[in-house]
C-alpha positions as CSV (number, residue, x, y, z in Angstrom):
1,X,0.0,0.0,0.0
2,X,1.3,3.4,-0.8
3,X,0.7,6.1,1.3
4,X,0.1,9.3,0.2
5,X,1.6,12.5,1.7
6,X,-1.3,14.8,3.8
7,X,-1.0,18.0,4.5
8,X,-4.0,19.3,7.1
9,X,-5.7,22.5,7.0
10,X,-6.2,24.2,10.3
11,X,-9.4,26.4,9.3
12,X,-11.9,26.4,11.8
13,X,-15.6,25.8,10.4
14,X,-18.6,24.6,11.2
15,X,-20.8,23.3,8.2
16,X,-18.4,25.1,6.2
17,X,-14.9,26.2,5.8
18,X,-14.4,29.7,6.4
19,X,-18.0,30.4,5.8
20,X,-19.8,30.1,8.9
21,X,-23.3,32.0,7.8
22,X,-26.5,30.2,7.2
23,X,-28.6,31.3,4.0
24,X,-31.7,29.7,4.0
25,X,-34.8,30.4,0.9
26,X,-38.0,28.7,1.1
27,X,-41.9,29.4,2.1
28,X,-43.5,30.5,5.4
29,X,-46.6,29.5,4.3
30,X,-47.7,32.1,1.2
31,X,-44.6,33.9,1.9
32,X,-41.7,33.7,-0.1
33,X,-37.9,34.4,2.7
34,X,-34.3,34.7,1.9
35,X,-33.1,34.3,5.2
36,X,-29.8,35.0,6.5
37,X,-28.4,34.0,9.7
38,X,-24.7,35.0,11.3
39,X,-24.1,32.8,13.8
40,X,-21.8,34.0,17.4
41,X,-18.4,33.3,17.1
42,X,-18.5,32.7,20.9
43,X,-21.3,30.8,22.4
44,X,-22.9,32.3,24.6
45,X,-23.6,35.0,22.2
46,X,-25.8,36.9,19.4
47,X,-26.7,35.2,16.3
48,X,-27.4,38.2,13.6
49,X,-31.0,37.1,11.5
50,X,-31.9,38.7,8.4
51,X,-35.0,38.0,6.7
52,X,-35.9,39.6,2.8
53,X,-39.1,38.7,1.6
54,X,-40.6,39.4,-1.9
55,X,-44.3,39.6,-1.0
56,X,-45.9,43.5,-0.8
57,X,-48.4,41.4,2.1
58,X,-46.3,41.0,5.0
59,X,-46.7,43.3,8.5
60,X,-44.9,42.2,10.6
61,X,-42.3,39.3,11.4
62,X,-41.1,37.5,14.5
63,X,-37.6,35.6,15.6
64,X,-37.5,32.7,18.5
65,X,-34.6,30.8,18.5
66,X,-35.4,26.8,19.9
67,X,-33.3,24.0,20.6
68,X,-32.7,21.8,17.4
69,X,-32.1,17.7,17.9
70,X,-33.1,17.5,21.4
71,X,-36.5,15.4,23.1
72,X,-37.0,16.6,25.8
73,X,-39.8,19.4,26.1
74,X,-38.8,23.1,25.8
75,X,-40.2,26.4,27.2
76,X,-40.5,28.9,24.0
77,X,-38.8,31.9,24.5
78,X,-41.1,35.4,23.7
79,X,-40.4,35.8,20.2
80,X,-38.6,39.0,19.5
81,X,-40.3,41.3,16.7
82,X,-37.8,42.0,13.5
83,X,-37.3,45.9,12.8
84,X,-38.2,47.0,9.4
85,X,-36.0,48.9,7.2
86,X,-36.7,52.6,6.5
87,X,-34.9,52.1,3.5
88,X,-36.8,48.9,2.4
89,X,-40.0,47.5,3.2
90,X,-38.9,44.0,2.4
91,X,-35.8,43.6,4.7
92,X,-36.2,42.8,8.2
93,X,-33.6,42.3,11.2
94,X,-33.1,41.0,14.7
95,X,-30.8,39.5,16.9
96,X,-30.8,36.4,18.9
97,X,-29.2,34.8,21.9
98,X,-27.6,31.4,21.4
99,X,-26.7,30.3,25.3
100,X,-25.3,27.0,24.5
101,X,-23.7,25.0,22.2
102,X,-24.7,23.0,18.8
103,X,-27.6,23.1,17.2
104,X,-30.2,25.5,17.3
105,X,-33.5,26.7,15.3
106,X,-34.4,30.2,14.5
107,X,-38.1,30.5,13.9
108,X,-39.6,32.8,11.8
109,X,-43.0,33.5,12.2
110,X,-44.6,35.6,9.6
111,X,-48.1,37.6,9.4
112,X,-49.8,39.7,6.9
113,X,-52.5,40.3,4.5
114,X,-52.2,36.5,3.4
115,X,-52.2,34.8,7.0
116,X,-50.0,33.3,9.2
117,X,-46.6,31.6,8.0
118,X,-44.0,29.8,10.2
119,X,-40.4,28.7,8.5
120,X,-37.5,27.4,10.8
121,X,-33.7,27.5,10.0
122,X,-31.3,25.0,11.7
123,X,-28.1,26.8,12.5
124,X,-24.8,25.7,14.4
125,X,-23.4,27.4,17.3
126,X,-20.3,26.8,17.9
127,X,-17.8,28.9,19.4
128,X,-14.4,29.3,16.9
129,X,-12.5,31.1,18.8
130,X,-11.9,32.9,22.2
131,X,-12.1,36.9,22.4
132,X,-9.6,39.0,23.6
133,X,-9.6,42.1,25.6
134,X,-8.8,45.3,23.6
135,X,-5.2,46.5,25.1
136,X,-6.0,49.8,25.4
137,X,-9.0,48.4,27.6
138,X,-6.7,46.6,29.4
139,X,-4.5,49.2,30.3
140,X,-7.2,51.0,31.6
141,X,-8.4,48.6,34.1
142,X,-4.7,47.7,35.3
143,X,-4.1,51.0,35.6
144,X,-7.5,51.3,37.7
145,X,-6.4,47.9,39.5
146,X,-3.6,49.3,41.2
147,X,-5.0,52.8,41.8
148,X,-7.7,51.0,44.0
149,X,-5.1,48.2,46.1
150,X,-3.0,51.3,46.5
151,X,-6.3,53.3,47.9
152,X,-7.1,49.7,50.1
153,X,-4.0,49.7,51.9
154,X,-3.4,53.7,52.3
155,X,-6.9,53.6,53.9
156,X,-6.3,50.2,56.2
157,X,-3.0,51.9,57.2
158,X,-4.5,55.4,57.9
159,X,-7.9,53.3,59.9
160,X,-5.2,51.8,62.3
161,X,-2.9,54.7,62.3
162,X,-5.7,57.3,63.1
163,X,-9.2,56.0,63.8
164,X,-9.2,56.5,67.0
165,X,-7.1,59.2,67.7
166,X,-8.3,62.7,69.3
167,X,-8.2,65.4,67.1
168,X,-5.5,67.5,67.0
169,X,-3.0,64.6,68.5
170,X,-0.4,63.8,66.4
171,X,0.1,59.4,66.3
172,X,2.6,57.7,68.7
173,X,5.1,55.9,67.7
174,X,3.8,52.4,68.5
175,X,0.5,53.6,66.0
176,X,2.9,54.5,63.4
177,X,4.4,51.0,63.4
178,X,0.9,49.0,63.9
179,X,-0.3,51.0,61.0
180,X,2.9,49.9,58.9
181,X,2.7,46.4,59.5
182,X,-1.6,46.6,58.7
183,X,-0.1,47.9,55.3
184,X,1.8,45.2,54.5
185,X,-0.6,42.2,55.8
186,X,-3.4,43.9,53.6
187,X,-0.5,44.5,50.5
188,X,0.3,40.8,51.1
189,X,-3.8,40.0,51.0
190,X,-4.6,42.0,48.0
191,X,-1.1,39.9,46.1
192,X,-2.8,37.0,47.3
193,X,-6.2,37.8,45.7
194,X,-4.3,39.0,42.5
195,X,-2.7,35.9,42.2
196,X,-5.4,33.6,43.0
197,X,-8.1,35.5,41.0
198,X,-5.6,35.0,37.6
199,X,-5.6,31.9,38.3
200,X,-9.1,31.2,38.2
201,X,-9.3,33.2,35.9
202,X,-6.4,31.4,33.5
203,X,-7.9,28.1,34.4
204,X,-11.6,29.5,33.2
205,X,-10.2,30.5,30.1
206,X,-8.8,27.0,29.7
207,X,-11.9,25.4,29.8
208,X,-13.4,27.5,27.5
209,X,-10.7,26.5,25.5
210,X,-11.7,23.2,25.6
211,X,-14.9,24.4,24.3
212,X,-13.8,26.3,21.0
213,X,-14.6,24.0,18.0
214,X,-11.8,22.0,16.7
215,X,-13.2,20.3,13.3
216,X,-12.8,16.7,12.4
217,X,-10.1,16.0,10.3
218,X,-9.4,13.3,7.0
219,X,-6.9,10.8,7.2
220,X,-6.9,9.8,3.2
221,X,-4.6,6.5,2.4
222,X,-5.0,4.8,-1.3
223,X,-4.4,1.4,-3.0
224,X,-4.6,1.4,-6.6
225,X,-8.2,3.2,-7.5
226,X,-9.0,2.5,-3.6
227,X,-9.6,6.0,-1.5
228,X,-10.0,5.1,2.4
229,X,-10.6,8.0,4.9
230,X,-10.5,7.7,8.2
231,X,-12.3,10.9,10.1
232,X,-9.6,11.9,12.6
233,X,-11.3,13.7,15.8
234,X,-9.1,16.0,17.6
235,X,-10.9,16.0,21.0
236,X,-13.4,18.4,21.2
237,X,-16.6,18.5,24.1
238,X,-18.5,14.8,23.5
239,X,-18.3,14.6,19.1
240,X,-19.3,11.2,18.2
241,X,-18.6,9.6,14.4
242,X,-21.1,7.3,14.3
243,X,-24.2,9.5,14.3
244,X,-24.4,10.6,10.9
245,X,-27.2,11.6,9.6
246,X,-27.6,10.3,5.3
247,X,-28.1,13.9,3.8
248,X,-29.3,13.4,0.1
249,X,-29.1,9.7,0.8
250,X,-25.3,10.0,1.2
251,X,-23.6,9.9,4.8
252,X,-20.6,11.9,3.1
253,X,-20.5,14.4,0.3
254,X,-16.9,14.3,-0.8
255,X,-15.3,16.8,-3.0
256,X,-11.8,16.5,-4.7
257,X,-10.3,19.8,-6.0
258,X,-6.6,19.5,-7.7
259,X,-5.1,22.8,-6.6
260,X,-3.9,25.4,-7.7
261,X,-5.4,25.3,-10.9
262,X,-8.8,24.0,-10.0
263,X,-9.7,23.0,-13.1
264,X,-10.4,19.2,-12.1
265,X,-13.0,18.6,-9.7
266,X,-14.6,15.4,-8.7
267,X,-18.1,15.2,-6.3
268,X,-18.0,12.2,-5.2
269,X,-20.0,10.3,-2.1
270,X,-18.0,7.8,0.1
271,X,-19.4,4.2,1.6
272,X,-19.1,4.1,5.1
273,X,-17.1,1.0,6.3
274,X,-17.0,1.5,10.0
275,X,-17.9,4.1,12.3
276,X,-14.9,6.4,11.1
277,X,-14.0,5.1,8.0
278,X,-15.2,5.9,4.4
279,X,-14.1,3.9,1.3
280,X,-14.4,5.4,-2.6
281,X,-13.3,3.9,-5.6
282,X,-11.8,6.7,-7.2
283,X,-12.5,7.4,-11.2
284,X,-9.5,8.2,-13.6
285,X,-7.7,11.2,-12.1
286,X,-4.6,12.6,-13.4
287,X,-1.5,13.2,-11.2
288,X,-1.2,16.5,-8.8
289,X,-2.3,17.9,-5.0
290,X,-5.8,17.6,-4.2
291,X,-7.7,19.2,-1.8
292,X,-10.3,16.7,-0.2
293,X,-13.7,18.5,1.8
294,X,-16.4,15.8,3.1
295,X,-19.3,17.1,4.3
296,X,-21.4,15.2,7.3
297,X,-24.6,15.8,9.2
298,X,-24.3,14.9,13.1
299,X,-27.8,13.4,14.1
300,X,-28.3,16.5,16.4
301,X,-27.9,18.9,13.0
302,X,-24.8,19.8,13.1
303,X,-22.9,19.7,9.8
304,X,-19.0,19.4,9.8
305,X,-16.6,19.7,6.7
306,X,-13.6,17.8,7.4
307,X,-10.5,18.4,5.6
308,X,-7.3,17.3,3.9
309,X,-4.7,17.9,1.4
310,X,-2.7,15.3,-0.4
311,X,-0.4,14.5,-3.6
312,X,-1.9,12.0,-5.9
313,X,-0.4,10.0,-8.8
314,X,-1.8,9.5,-12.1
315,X,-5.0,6.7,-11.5
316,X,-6.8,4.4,-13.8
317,X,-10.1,3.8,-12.0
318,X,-13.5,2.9,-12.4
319,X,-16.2,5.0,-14.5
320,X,-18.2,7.4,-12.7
321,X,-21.6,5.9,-11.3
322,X,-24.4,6.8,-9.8
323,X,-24.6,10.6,-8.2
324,X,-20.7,10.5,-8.3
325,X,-19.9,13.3,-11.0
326,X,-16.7,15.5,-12.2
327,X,-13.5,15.4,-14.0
328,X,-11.5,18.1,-16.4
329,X,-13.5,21.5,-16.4
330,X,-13.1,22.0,-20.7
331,X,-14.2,18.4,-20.8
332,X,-16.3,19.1,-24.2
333,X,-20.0,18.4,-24.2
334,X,-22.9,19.1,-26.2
335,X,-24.7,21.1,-23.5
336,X,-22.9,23.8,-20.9
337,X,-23.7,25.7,-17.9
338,X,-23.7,29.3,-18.6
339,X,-23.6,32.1,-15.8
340,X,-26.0,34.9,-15.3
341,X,-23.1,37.4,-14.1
342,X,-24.1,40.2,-12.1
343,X,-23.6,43.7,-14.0
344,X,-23.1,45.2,-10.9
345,X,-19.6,44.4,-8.7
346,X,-19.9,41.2,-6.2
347,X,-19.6,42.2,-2.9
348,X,-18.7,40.2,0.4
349,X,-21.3,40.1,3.2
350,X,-24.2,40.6,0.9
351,X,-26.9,37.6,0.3
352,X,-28.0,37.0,-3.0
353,X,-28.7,34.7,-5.8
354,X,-26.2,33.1,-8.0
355,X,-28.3,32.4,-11.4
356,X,-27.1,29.4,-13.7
357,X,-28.8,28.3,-16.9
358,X,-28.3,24.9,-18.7
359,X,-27.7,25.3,-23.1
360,X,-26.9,23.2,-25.6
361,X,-24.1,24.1,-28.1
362,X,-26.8,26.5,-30.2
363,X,-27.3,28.6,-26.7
364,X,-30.8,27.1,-26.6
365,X,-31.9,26.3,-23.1
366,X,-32.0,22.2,-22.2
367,X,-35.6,20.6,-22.1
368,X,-34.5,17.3,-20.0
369,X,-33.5,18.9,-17.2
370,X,-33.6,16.6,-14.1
371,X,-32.8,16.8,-10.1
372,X,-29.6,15.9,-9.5
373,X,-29.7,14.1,-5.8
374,X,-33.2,15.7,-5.3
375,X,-32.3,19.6,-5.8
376,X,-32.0,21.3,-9.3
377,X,-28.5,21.4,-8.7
378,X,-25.8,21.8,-6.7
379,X,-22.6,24.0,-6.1
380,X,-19.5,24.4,-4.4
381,X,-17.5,28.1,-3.3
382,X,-14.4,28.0,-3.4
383,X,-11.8,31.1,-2.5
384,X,-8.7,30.6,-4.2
385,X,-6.2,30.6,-1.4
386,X,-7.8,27.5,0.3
387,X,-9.6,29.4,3.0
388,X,-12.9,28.9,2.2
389,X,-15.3,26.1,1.2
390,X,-19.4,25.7,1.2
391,X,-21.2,23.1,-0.4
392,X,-24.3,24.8,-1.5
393,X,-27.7,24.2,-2.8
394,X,-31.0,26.4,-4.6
395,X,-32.5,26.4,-1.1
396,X,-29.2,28.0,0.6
397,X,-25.8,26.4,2.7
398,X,-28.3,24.4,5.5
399,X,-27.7,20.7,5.0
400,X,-30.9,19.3,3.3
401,X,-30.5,16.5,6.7
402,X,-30.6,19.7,9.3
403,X,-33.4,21.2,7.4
404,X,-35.7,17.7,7.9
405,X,-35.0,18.3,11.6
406,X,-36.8,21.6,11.8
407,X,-39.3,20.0,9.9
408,X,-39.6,16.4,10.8
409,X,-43.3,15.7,9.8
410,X,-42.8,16.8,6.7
411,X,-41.0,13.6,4.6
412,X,-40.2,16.3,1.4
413,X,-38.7,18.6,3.7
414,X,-35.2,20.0,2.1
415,X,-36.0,18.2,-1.7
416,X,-37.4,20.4,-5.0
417,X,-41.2,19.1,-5.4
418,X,-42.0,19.9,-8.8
419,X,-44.8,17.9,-11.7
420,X,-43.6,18.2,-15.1
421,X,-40.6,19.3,-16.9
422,X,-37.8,20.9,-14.7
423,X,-36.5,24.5,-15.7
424,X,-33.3,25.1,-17.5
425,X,-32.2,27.3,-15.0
426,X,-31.0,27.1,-11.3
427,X,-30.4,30.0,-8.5
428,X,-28.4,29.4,-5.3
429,X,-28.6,31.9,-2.5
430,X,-25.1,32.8,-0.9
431,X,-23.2,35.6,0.6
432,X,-19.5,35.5,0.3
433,X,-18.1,35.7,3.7
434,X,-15.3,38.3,2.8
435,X,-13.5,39.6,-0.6
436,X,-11.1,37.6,-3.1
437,X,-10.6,35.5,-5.7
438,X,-13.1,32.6,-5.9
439,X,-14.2,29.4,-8.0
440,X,-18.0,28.9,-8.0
441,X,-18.6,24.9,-9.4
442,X,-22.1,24.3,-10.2
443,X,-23.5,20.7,-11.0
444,X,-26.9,19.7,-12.9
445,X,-28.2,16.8,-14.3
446,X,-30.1,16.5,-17.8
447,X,-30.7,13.9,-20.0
448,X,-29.2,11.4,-17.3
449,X,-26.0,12.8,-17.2
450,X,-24.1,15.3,-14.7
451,X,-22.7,18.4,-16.1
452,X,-19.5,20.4,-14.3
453,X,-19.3,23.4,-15.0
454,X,-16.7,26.4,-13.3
455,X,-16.8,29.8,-12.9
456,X,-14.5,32.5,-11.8
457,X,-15.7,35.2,-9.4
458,X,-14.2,38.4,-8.0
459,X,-15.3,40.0,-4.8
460,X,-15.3,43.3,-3.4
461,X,-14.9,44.2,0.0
């Protein structure tokens, strides 16, 4: 067996790489919601909700935030009411607290001239890093530290020294001293509560150390056309592997991404072997560094995109079955994927709609249009310098298995329902989560086969 060199990226995520916000499209009832959803970055903290809808009808919109994945029976918060923008009648925003890590709902309830609607989001919170105090902040309060010990023992010296002295006496000698020493026992008392309160204080931060998300890692090994990968945990809180949840019937959403170049790209959807491990039998793949990103589901709702980086040779493996689909970029084919590009520059931080449309070789739109793994079609964003991945769909970045939790008597919940001939053309709420150089790869299916198609993006700050 040969081993393959790996090479580990250290970027915290949740569902994601790099892009931790949750965009969300679908109905509250006869309400049509593009919801966007930052979550904390430390946990307990405020989850930013944004809610755009396109219907003239709606008055007024609410926010809850509930417990996602648990049984047991929970007290509903008062929902808080979203303000309306002066600027625009269709944009709406709150903020929520998340008090505890994973998985959480945010609840929109929705009421207007049509009725009541109700639509819920699953979002992670987990906290990716730890926050420090501003310096100058700091400087401030150390300064203000010392100012008060030195008022505590002036004042315990001065309360032996003179408290009960007549006025106008001046203090004896043996005052003086007793006063002295009371200094130094309450100096010593106040360096003993220093020192123990850092210490609590150091040993609180470690624990919440302990807490700060450290995403699951991919050990990738391969024999011949034979991919293994073993899901490496770190050690983080009480993570289990073998809780997956199947999110479009697959346990594991792989993509492989030669890099730099990123012009071959392979979707492909691991069998799990045992708890940890995942096999694939990999297609023909020329030589080069890959970058490997497999997205799971926990069965609470939390998603997690483990991650690895490794050199392959040149493989002769097995045709492409199944929903597995990719390979060159410029592979020719009688019908491309063309992209709607925006007139107007791209800009980070902003939720919108990537549009995509499906033409044969004439630039007439495809007729056999089919759902690719139950969605119109799939995508993945990817920044250039490696820092950020999301696996997205026409509904938004919440994993299709998350969304059937907010939803769990509905069986169609987080799947396209549609009679008769599919449209030609796909859209895919996103936000970039900050500016660069980016590769959007979008994936449909007509006429029984996948098409891959790649698209560079620029985005402004």
């Amino acid at each position: 067996m040969r081993r393959l060199l790996v090479f580990f990226f250290a970027l915290a995520a949740s569902a994601h790489v790099g892009s931790p916000d949750v965009f969300y499209e679908s109905n509250a009832g006869p309400y049509h919601l593009l919801i966007t959803v930052r979550p904390p970055v430390v946990v307990p903290g405020v989850a930013e909700i944004e809610v755009r809808t396109s219907s003239d009808d709606v008055q007024q919109i609410h926010i809850v935030p509930l417990r996602l994945g648990v049984a047991i029976p929970q007290f509903t918060p008062t929902p808080d009411l979203a303000q309306r923008s002066k600027d625009d009648p269709h944009f709406y925003t709150g903020a929520l607290w998340l008090m505890n890590c994973c998985s959480w709902q945010v609840r929109i309830d929705v009421d207007g001239t049509e009725g009541h609607g109700t639509l819920a989001v699953p979002v992670p919170a987990l906290a990716t890093r730890m926050l420090g105090m501003q310096k100058a902040t700091g400087g401030i309060l150390i300064a203000l530290g010392v100012l008060l010990c030195i008022g505590l023992v002036s004042i315990a010296g001065a309360a032996v020294r003179d408290g009960t002295l007549e006025a106008g006496k001046q203090p004896d000698p043996v005052r003086i001293r007793n006063s002295r020493i009371t200094m130094a026992l309450t100096a010593l008392i106040l360096a003993g509560a220093v020192y123990f309160g850092n210490q609590w204080w150091a040993s609180d931060a470690g624990d919440y150390a302990r807490f700060v998300y450290k995403p699951l890692r991919l050990d990738p090994t391969v024999e011949g056309s034979r991919l293994t990968l073993k899901l490496t945990d770190p050690g983080w809180i009480n993570r289990r592997t073998d809780d997956l949840l199947p999110d479009h019937d697959h346990l594991m959403h792989l993509y492989m991404i030669r890099v730099p170049d990123m012009n071959y790209v392979w979707h492909l959807h691991p069998e799990r072997q045992e708890d940890s491990t995942f096999v694939q039998q990999l297609p023909s793949m020329p030589a080069g560094r890959y970058a490997l990103y497999g997205d799971i589901v926990h069965a609470n709702g939390v998603p997690e995109t483990a991650t690895a980086e490794l050199n392959v040779p040149d493989i002769v493996g097995s045709p492409l079955a199944g929903d597995d689909a990719g390979g060159a970029i410029d592979a020719p084919s009688a019908y491309h994927i063309v992209w709607d590009r925006p007139s107007a520059p791209i800009h980070a931080k902003r939720a919108d709609h990537l549009r995509f449309r499906v033409e044969d070789a004439s630039g007439h739109p495809a007729s056999d249009v089919q759902l690719y793994m139950g969605m119109l079609g799939h995508a993945a964003i990817v920044a250039r310098d490696g820092t950020v991945f999301a696996h997205i769909h026409p509904s938004g970045s919440a994993p299709m298995a998350a969304v059937q939790l907010t939803q769990p008597n509905n069986p169609h919940a987080g799947h396209t329902m549609m009679s008769g001939s599919l449209p030609a053309e796909v859209a895919f709420p996103y936000g970039f989560p900050k500016s660069g150089d980016y590769r959007i790869i979008v994936q449909v299916k007509r006429g029984g086969a996948i098409l891959t198609g790649a698209f560079d993006a620029k985005v402004e700050p």
